[in-house]
One Martini backbone bead per residue (centre of mass of N, CA, C, O) as a GRO file, in nm:
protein
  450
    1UNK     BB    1  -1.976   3.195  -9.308
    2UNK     BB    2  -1.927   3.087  -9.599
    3UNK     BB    3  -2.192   2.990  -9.737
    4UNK     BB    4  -2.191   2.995 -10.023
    5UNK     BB    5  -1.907   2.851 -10.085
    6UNK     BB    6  -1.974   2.599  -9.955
    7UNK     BB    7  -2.220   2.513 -10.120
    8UNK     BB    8  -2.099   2.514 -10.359
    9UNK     BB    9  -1.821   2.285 -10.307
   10UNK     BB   10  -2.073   2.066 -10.269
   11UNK     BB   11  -2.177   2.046 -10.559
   12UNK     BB   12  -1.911   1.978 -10.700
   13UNK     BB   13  -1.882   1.712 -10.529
   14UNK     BB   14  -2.161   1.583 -10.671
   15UNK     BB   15  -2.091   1.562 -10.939
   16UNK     BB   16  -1.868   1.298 -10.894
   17UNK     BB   17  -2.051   1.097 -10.848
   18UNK     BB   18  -2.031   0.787 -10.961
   19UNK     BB   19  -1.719   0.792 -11.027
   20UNK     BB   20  -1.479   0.575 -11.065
   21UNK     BB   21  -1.279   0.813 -11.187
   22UNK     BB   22  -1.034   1.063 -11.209
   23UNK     BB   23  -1.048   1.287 -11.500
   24UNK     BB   24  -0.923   1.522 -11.635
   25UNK     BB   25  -1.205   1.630 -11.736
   26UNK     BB   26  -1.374   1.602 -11.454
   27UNK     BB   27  -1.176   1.802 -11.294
   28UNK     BB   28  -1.176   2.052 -11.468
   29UNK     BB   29  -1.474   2.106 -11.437
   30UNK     BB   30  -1.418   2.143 -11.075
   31UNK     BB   31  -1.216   2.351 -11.106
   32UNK     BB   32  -1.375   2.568 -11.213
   33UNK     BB   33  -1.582   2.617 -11.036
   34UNK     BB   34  -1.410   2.676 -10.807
   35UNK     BB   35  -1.289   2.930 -10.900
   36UNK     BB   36  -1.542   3.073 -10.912
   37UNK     BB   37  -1.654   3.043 -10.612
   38UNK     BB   38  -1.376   3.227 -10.514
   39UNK     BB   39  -1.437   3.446 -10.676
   40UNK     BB   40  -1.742   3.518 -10.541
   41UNK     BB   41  -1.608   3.534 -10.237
   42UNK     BB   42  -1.341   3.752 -10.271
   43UNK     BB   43  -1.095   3.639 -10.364
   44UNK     BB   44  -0.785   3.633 -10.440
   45UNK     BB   45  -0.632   3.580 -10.757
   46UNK     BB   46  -0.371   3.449 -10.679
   47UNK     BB   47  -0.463   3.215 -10.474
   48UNK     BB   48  -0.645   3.097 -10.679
   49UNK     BB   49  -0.437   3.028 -10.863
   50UNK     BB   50  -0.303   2.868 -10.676
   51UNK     BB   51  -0.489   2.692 -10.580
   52UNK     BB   52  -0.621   2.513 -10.833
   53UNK     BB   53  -0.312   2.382 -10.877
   54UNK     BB   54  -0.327   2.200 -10.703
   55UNK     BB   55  -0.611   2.056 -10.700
   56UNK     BB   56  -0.554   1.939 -10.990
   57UNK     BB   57  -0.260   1.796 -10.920
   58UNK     BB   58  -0.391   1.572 -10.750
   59UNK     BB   59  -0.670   1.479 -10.889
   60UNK     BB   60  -0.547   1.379 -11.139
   61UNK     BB   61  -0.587   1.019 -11.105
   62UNK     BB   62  -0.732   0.996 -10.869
   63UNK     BB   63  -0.787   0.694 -10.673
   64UNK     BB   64  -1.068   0.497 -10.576
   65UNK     BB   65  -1.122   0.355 -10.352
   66UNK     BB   66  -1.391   0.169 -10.172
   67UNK     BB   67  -1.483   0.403  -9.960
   68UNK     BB   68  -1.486   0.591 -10.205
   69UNK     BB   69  -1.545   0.882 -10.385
   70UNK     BB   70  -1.498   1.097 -10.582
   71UNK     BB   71  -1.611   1.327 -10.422
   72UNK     BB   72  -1.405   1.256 -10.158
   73UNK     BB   73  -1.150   1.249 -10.299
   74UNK     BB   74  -1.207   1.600 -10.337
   75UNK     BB   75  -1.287   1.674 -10.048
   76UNK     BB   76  -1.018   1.605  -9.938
   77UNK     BB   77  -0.861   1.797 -10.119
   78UNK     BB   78  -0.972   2.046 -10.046
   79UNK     BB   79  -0.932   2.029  -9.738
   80UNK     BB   80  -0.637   2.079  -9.729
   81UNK     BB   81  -0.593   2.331  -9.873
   82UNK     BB   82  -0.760   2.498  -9.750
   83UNK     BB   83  -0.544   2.469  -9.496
   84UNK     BB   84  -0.321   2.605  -9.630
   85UNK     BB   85  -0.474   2.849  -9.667
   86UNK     BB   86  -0.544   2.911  -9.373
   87UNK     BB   87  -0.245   2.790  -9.183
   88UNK     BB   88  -0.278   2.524  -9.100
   89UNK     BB   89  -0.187   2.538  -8.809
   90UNK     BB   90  -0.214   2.660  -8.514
   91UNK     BB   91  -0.197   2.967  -8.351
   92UNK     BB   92  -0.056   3.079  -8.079
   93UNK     BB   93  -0.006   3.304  -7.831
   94UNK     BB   94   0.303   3.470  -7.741
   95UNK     BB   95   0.398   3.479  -7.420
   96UNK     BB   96   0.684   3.379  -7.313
   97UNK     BB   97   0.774   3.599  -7.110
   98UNK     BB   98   0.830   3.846  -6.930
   99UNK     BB   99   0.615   4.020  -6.741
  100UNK     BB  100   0.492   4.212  -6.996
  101UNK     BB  101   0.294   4.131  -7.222
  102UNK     BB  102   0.305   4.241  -7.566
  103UNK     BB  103  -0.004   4.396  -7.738
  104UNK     BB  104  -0.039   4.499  -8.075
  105UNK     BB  105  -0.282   4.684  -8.260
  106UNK     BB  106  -0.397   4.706  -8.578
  107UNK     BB  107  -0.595   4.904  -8.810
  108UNK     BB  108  -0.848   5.041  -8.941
  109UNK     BB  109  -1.084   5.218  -8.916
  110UNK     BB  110  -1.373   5.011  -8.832
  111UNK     BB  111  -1.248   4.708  -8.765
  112UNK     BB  112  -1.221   4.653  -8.431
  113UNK     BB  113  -1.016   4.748  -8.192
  114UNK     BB  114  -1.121   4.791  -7.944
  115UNK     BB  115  -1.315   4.591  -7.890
  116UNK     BB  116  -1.102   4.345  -7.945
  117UNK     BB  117  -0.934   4.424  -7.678
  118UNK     BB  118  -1.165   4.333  -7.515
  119UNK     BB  119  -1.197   4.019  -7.617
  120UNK     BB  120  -0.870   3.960  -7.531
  121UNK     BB  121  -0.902   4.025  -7.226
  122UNK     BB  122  -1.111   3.801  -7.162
  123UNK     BB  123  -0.957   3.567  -7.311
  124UNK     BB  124  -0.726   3.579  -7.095
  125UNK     BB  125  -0.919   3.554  -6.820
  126UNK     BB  126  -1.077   3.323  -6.883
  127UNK     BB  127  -0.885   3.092  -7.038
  128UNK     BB  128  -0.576   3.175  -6.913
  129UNK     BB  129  -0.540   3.326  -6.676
  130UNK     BB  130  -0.452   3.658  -6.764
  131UNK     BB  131  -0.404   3.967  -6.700
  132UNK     BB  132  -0.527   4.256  -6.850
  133UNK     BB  133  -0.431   4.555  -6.992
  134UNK     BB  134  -0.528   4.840  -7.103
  135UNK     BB  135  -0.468   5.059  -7.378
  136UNK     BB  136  -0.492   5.392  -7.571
  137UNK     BB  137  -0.350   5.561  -7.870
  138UNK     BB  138  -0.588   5.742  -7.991
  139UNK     BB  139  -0.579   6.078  -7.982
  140UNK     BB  140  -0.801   6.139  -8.226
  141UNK     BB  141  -1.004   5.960  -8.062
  142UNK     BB  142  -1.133   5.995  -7.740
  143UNK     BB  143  -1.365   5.809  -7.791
  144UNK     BB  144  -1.196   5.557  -7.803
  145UNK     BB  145  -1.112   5.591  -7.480
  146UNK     BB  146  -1.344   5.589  -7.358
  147UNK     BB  147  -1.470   5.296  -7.495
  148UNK     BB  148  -1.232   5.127  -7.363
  149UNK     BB  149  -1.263   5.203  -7.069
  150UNK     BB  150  -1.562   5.083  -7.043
  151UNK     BB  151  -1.488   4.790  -7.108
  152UNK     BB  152  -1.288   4.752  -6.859
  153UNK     BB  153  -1.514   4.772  -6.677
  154UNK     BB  154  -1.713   4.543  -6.762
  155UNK     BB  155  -1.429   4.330  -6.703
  156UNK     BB  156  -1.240   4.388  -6.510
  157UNK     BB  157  -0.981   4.575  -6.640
  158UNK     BB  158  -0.701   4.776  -6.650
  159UNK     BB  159  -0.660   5.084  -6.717
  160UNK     BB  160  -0.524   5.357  -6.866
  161UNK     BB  161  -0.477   5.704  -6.837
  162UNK     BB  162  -0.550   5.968  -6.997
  163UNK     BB  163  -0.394   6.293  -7.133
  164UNK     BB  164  -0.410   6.556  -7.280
  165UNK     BB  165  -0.137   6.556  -7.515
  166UNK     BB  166  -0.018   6.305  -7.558
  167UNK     BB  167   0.197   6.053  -7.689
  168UNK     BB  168   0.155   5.744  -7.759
  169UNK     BB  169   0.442   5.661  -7.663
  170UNK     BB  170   0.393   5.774  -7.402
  171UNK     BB  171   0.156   5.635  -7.293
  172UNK     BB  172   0.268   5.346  -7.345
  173UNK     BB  173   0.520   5.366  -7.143
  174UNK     BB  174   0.298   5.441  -6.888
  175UNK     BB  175   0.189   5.128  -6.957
  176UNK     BB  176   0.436   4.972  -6.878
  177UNK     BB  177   0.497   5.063  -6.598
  178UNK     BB  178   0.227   5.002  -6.494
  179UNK     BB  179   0.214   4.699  -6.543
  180UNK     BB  180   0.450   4.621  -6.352
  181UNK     BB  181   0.333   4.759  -6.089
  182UNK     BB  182   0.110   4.545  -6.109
  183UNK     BB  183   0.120   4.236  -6.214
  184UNK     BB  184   0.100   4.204  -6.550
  185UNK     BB  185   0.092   3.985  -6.808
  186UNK     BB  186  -0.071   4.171  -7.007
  187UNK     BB  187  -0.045   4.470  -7.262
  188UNK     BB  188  -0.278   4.645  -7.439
  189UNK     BB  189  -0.280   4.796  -7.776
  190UNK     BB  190  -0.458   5.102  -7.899
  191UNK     BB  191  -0.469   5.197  -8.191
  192UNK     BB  192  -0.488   5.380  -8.465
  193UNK     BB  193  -0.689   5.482  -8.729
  194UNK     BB  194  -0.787   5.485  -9.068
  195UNK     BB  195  -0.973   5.537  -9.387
  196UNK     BB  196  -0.681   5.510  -9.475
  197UNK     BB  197  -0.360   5.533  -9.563
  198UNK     BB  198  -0.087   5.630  -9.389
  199UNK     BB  199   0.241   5.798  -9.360
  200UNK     BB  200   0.197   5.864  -9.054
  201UNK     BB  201   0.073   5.592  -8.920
  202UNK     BB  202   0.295   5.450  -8.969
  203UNK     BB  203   0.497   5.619  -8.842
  204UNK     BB  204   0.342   5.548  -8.530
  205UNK     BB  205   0.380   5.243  -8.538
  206UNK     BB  206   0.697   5.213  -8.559
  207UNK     BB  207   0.756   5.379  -8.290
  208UNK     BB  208   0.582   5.193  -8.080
  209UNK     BB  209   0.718   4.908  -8.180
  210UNK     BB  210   1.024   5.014  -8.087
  211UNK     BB  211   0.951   5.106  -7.763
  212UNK     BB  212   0.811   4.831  -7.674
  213UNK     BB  213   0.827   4.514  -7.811
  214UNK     BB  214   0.637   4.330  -7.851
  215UNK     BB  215   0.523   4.009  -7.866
  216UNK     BB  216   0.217   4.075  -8.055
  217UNK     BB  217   0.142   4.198  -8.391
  218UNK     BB  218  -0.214   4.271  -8.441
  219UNK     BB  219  -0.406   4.248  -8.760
  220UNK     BB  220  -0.718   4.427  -8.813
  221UNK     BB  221  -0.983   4.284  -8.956
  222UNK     BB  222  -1.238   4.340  -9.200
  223UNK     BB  223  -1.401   4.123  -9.345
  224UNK     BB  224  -1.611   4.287  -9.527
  225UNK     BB  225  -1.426   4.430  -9.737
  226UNK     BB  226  -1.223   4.198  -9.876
  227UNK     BB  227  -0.997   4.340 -10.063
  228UNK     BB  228  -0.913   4.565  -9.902
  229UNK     BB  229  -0.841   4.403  -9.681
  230UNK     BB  230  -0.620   4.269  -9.814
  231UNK     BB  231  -0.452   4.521  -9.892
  232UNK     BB  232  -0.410   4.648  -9.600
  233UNK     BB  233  -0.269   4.432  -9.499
  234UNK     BB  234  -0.003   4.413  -9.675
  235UNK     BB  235   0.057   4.715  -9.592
  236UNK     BB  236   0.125   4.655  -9.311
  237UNK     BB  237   0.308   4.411  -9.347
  238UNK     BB  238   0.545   4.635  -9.491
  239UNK     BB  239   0.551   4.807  -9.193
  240UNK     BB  240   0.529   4.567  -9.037
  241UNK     BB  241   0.593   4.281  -8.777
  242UNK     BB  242   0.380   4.075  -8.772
  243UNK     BB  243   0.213   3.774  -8.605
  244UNK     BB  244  -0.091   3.846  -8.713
  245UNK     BB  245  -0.467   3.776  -8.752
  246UNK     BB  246  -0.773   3.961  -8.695
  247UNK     BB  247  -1.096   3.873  -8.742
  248UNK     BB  248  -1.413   4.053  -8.837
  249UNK     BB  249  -1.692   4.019  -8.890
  250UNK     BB  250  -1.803   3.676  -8.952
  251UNK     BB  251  -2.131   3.705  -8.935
  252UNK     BB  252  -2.158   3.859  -9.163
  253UNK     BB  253  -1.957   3.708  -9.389
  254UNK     BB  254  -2.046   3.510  -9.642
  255UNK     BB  255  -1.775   3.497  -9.846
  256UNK     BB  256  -1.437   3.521  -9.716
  257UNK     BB  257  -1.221   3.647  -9.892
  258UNK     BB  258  -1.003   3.706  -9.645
  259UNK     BB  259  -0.979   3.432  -9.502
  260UNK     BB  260  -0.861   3.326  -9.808
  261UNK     BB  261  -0.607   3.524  -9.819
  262UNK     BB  262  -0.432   3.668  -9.567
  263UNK     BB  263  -0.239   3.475  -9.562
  264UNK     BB  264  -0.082   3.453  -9.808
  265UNK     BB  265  -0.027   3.776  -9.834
  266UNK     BB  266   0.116   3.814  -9.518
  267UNK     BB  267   0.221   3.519  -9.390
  268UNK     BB  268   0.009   3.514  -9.155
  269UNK     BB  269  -0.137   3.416  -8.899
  270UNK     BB  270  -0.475   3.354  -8.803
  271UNK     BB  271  -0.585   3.373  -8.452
  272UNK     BB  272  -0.841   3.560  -8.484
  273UNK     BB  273  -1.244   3.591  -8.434
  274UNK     BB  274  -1.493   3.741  -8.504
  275UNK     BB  275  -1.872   3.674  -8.399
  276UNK     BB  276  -1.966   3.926  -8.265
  277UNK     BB  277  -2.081   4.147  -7.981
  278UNK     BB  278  -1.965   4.008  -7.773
  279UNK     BB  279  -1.726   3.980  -7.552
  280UNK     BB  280  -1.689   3.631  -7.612
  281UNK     BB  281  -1.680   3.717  -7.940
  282UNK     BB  282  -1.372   3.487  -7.975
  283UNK     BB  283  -1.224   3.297  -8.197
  284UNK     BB  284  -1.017   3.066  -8.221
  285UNK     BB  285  -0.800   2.985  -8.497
  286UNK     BB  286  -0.904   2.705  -8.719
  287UNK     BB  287  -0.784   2.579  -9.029
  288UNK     BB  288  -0.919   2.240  -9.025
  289UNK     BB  289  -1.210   2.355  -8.871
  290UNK     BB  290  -1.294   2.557  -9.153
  291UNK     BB  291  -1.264   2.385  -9.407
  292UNK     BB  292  -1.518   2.203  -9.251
  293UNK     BB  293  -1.720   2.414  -9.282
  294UNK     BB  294  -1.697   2.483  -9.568
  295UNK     BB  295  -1.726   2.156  -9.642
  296UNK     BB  296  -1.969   2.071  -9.406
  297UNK     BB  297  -1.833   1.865  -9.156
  298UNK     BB  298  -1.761   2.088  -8.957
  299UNK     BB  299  -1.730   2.168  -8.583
  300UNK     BB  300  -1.733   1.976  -8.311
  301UNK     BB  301  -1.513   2.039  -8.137
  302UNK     BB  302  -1.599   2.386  -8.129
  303UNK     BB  303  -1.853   2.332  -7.980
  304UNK     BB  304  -1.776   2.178  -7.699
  305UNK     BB  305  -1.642   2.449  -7.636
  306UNK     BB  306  -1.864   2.642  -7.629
  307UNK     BB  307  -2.067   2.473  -7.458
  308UNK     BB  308  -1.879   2.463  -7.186
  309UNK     BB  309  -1.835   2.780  -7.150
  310UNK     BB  310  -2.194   2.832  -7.151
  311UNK     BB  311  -2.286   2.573  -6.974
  312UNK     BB  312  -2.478   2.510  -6.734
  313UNK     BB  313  -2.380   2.260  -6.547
  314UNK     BB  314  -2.516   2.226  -6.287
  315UNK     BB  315  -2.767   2.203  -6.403
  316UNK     BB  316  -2.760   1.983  -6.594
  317UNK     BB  317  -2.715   1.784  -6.349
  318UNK     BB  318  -2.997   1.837  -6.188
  319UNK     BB  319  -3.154   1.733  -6.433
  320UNK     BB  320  -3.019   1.447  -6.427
  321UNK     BB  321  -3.096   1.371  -6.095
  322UNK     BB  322  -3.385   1.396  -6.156
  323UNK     BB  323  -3.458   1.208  -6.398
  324UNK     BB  324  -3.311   0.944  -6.231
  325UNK     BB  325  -3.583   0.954  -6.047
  326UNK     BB  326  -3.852   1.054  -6.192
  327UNK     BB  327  -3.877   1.310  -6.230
  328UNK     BB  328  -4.007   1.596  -6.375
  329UNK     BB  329  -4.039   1.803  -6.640
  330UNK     BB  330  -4.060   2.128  -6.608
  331UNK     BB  331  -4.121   2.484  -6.681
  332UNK     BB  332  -3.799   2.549  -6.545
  333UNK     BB  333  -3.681   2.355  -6.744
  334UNK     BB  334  -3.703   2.478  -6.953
  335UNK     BB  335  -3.626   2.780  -6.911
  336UNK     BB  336  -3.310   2.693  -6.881
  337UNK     BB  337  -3.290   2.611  -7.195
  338UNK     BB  338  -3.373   2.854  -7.331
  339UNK     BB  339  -3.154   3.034  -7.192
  340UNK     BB  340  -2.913   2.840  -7.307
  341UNK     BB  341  -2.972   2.883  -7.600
  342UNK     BB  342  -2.896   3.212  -7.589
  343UNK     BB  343  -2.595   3.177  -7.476
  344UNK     BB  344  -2.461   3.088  -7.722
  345UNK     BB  345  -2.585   3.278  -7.942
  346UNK     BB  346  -2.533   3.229  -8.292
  347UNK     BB  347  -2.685   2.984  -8.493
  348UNK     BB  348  -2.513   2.996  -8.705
  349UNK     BB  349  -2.251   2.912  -8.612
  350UNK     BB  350  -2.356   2.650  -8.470
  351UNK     BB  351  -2.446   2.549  -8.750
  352UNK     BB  352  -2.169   2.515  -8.876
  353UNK     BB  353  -2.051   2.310  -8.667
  354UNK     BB  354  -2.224   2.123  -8.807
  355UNK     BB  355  -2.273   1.829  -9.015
  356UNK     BB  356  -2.444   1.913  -9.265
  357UNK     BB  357  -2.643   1.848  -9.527
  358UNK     BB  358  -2.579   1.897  -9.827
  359UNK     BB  359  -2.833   2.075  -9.880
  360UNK     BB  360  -2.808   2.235  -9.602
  361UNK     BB  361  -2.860   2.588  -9.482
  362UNK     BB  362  -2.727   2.743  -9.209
  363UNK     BB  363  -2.854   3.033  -9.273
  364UNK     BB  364  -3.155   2.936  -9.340
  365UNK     BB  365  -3.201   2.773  -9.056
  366UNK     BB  366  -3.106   2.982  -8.848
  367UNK     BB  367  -3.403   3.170  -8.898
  368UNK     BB  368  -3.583   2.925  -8.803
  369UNK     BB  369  -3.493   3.119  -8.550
  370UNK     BB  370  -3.648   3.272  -8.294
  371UNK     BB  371  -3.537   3.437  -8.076
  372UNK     BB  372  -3.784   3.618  -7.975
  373UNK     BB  373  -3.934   3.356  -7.908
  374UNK     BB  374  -3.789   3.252  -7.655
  375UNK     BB  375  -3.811   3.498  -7.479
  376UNK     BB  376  -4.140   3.481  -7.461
  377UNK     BB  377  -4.094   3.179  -7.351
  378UNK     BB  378  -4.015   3.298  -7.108
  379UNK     BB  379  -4.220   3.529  -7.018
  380UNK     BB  380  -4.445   3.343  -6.946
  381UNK     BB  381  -4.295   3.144  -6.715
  382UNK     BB  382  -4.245   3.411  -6.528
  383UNK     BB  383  -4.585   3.437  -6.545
  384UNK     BB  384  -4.574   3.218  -6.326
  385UNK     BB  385  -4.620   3.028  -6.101
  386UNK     BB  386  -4.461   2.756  -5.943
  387UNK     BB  387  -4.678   2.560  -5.948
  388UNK     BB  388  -4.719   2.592  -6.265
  389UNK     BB  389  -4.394   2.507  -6.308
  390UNK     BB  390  -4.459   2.238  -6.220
  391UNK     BB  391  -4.799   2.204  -6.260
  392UNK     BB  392  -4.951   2.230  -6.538
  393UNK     BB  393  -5.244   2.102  -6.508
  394UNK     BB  394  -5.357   2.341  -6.367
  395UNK     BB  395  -5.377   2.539  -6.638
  396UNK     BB  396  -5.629   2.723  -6.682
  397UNK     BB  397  -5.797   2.956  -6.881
  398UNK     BB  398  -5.776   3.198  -6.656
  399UNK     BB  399  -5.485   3.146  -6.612
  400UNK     BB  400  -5.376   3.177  -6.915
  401UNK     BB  401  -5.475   3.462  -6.906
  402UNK     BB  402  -5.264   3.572  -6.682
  403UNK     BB  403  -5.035   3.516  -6.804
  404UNK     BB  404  -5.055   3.692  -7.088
  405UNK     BB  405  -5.051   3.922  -6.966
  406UNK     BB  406  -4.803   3.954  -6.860
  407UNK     BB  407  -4.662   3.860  -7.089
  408UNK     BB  408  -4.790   4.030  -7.328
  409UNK     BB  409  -4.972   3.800  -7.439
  410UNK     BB  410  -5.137   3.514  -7.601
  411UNK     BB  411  -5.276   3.284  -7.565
  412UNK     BB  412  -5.200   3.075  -7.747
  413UNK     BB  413  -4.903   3.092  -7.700
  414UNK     BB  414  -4.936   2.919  -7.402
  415UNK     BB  415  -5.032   2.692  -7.555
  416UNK     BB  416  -4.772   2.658  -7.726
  417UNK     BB  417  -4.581   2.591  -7.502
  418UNK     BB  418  -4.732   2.318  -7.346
  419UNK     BB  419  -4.728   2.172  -7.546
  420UNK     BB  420  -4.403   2.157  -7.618
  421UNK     BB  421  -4.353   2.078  -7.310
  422UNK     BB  422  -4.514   1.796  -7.346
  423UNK     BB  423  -4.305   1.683  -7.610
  424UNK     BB  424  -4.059   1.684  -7.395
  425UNK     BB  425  -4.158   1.497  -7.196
  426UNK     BB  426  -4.152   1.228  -7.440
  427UNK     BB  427  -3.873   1.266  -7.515
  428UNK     BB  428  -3.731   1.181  -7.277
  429UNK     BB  429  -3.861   0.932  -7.156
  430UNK     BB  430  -3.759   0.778  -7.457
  431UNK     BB  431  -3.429   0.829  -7.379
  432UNK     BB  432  -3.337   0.740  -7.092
  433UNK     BB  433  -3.156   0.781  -6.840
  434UNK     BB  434  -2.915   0.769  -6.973
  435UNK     BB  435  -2.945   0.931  -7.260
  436UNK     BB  436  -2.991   1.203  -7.082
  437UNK     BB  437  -2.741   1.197  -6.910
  438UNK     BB  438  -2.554   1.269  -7.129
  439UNK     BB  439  -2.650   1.470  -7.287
  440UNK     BB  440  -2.621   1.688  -7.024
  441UNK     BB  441  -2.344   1.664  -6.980
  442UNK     BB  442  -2.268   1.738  -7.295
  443UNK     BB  443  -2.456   2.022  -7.296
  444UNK     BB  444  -2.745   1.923  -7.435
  445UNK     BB  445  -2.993   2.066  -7.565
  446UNK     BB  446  -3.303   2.185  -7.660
  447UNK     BB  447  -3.495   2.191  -7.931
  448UNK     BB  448  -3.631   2.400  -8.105
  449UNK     BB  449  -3.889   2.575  -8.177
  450UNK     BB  450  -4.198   2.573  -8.362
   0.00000   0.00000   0.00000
């Protein structure tokens, strides 16, 4: 998400270095740009008229420090400006009423709301520990209740059953006395979309919320829409009393003009995004720390919170308690690295959150990182003996030979796992037991393979 923008506006901030003072010219130049790489991103007209004038009048005559270059003090306006447009500070979710508590999520047809629901029934017992009940009111497309219900037993939270015939308004209120008679924290409702607004689906939106009183009526929009999502929200934002805004598929989203504008045009804030098609892929948004991924800065928080959620801790103690005894890392510690590398999920999203140099382009970065090789070199040491993943050195010619057979793959392949293994080796080796046992509580992996 937001690769090419990133890119464009660290370019801006490279042009200004080396210069004493920002004066109203180099200003103007390095804003005409930002406006550009703005518009190619497909942020709304408005929006970028409003950022461009700010960040015009702050930085014309802005003094630069010892510490500061022209350009840092121009990434610096950069970054507060990209935060107060993307929400300022962080929203989090208003639960606190007598349970349960009412999630309402609208938004067009294939915008993900269904899948949306499924994945914050998750992060709701997963992360605050609150039980969270879904039920469907999209009567016009039982598919998608029958979708629903698959997520829900996926992830052991409970459904209310619909049956043909009710109506949106009264399956809700079912589910919302299933709710209480059942000691539910939360309870998720998944309305119906159209590939259109319609005066009809507004009003039985208006229905449903006037019947519940949600107490967090979420509108769910898909980042690669651009601007048809801006306007989408626009129209929803006109006809309920929205709490907030969740964008999906911003894996997919290279240029992100819907969440640089979705907050302005409806002043609610992003709550959470879509990150991918896992049931677990649903990040909160924090507007401070996508201003610093937009422009390159990073996001190191969201990293260790991601880290910490996924990296099998009990592991990574092991193999620090191993090699603080002096014994080797053997070819089982590495497949649990290599298992724990493809558990992170997505390289790009992984690798935007990472401070890289300015030059180094996170999405062509994560190319190099070829998943289907990862799993590959599972399936060699899976094809070896505990033996052989004990003592590589035993691995001669015959063994190379039944192992690539096992894993359907080519001596070669087996060499170079080896080879990598032995250099994964030399490098523990070199960091020393102390920072290698930081290395792994911090849940850091190993380097992907070349």
């Amino acid at each position: 998400m937001f690769s090419g923008l990133s890119s464009r506006l660290r370019q801006v901030s490279g042009k200004l270095r080396g210069r004493g003072r920002l004066t109203e010219d180099n200003v103007k130049d390095a804003v005409r740009d930002v406006r550009m790489a703005l518009l190619e991103a497909d942020v709304a007209l408005p929006v970028v008229k409003s950022f461009v004038t700010r960040v015009q009048e702050r930085a014309v005559g802005a003094e630069v420090t010892r510490s500061l270059s022209p350009g840092q003090v121009f990434i610096k306006i950069l970054n507060q400006e990209l935060t107060q447009t993307l929400g300022g500070d962080m929203a989090a979710l208003e639960l606190r009423q007598q349970p349960p508590a009412i999630i309402l999520l609208a938004g067009l047809q294939g915008a993900g709301k269904t899948t949306t629901a499924a994945k914050l029934a998750a992060y709701l017992g997963g992360t605050l520990n609150k039980r969270a009940m879904l039920a469907s009111l999209d009567t016009r497309r039982p598919a998608a209740m029958l979708q629903l219900q698959q997520l829900a037993e996926r992830i052991d939270a409970p459904f209310v059953p619909f049956v043909q015939g009710d109506q949106p308004v009264d399956i809700a209120l079912a589910a919302l006395d299933a709710a209480r008679k059942g000691m539910i924290d939360v309870l998720i409702l998944d309305t119906a979309g159209r590939t259109q607004l319609e005066t009809d689906l507004l009003d039985e939106l208006r229905d449903i919320h006037a019947a519940t009183r949600p107490v967090e009526t979420l509108f769910v929009v898909d980042s690669m829409a651009g601007q048809d999502a801006v306007n989408a929200a626009q129209a929803f934002g006109e006809a309920l009393d929205l709490t907030g805004v969740i964008l999906t598929k911003t894996d997919g989203d290279a240029r992100g003009g819907a969440a640089l504008s979705v907050k302005t045009v409806t002043g609610k804030p992003i709550k959470f995004m879509g990150t991918g098609e896992d049931i677990d892929a649903l990040e909160v948004f924090h507007p401070e720390r996508m201003a610093g991924r937009i422009l390159g800065m990073g996001d190191v928080l969201g990293l260790v919170e991601e880290v910490e959620q996924k990296v099998d801790r009990e592991k990574a103690e092991k193999l620090a308690g191993k090699l603080r005894k002096g014994k080797g890392f053997d070819l089982s510690d590495m497949r649990d690295q290599l298992t724990q590398m493809l558990e992170m999920g997505d390289m790009q999203g992984v690798l935007e959150k990472l401070p890289l140099p300015g030059n180094v382009d996170a999405a062509a970065l994560a190319k190099g990182i070829d998943t289907r090789m990862l799993r590959r070199q599972i399936a060699i040491i899976n094809s070896m003996t505990p033996g052989e993943r004990r003592f590589p050195k035993i691995i001669n010619g015959s063994r190379k030979k039944r192992i690539a057979n096992g894993a359907g793959l080519q001596i070669q392949d087996v060499n170079r796992l080896i080879k990598q293994h032995t250099q994964m080796q030399k490098t523990m080796k070199k960091m020393g037991k102390g920072g290698m046992q930081k290395m792994l509580r911090g849940g850091g992996g190993l380097p992907p393979p070349r």
